[in-house]
C-alpha positions in Angstrom: 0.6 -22.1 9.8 -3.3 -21.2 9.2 -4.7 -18.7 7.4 -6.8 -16.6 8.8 -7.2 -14.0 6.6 -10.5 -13.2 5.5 -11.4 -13.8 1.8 -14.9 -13.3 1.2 -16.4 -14.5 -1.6 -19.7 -12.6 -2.6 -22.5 -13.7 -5.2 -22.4 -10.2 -6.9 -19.0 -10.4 -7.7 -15.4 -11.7 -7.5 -14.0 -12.9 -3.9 -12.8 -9.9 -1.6 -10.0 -9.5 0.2 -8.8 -7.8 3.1 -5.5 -7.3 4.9 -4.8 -8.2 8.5 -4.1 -5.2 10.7 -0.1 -4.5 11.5 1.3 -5.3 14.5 -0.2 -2.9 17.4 3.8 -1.5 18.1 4.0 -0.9 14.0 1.2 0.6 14.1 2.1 3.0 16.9 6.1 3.3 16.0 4.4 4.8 12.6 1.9 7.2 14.4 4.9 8.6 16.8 7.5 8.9 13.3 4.2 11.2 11.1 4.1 13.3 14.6 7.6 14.1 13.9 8.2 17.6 12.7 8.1 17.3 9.0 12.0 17.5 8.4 12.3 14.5 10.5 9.4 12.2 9.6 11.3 10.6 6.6 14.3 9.1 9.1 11.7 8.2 11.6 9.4 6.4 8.9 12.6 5.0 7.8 13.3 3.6 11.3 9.4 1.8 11.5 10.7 0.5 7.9 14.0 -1.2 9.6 11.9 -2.8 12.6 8.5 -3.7 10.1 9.9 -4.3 6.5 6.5 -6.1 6.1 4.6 -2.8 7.4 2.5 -1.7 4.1 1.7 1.8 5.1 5.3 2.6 6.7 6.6 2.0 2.8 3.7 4.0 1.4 4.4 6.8 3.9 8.2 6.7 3.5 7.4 6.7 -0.4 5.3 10.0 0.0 8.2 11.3 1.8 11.0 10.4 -0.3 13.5 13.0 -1.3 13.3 12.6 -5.4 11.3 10.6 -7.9 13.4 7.4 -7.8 13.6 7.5 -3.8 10.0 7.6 -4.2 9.7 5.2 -6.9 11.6 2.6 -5.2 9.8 2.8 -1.8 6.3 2.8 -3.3 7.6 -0.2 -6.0 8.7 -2.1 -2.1 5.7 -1.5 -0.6 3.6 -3.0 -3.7 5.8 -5.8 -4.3 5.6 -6.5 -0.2 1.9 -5.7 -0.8 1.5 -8.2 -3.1 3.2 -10.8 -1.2 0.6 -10.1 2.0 -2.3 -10.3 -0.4 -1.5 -13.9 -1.9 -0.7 -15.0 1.8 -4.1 -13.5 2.7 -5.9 -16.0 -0.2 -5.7 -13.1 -2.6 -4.9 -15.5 -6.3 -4.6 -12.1 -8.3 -8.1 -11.1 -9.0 -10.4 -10.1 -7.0 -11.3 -6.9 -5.1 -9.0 -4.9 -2.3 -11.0 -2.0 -1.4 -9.8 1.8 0.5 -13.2 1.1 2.2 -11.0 -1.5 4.3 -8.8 0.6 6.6 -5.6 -2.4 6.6 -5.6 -2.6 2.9 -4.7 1.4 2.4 -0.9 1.2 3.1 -1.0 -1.6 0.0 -3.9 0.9 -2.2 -1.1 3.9 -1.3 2.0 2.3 -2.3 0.3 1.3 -5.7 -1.2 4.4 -6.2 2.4 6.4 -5.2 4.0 3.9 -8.1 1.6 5.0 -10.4 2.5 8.6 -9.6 6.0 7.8 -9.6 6.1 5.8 -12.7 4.3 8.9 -14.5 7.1 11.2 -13.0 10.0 9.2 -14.2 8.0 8.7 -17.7 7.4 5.6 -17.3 3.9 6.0 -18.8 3.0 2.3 -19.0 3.9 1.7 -15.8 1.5 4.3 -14.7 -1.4 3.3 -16.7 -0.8 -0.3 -15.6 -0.6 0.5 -12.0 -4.2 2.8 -12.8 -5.6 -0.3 -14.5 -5.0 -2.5 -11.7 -6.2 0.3 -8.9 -9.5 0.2 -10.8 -9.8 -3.3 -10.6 -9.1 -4.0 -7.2 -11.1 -1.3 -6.0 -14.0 -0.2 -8.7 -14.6 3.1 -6.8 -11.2 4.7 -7.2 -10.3 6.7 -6.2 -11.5 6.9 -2.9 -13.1 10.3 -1.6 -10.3 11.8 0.1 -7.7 11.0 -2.8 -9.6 12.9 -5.3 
């Protein structure tokens, strides 16, 4: 199988990489579960999950919506594991940037970013400032905007 993920490698800096999009019916099976009153979304993100186990953002969004800190430390540690797997398939060979800037590479940049919260909450505190270290790296402008 080809890949046909783009990696591009820039003169100013180390190669970048970005995500493909998800499926269009993961994509949409996700939009329909977060329109889901709020003491339903977590079942119906749970469902997109069971249908797209490779769907970064449903794991990120189940992760926000799990029900204590190790619910939501195991989703968001699933997503970035599953996030990691995507990026090495997409040419990623562990350095290199991921940026928020890129809309498909946010479900991966949320599920790290929810472990690192996690991890903290759990007191895992090397955990969180490894997952803060790597955020940085991946994405020299973090955090993004909108997560500050």
């Amino acid at each position: 199988m080809a890949d046909h993920s783009p990696v591009n490698l820039t003169p100013a800096g180390p190669p970048e990489t970005i995500l493909p999009p998800p499926p269009t019916e993961a994509a949409e099976a996700l939009d329909r579960a977060l329109s889901e009153p709020a003491a339903r979304q977590r079942d119906a993100i749970a469902s997109v999950v069971a249908r797209y186990p490779r769907y970064l953002d449903a794991w990120a969004q189940l992760g926000l919506r799990g029900r204590d800190e190790i619910e939501r430390y195991a989703y968001f540690r699933v997503g970035y594991h599953r996030g990691l797997d995507a990026l090495r398939a997409g040419g990623w060979r562990g350095s290199g940037y991921v940026r928020w800037e890129h809309e498909t590479n946010r479900g991966f940049l949320r599920a790290l970013d929810g472990l690192r919260a996690a991890a903290g909450a759990i007191g895992e505190l090397d955990e969180e400032e490894r997952c803060a270290r790597f955020l940085r790296q991946l994405d020299p402008t973090w955090p993004p905007p909108d997560q500050r």
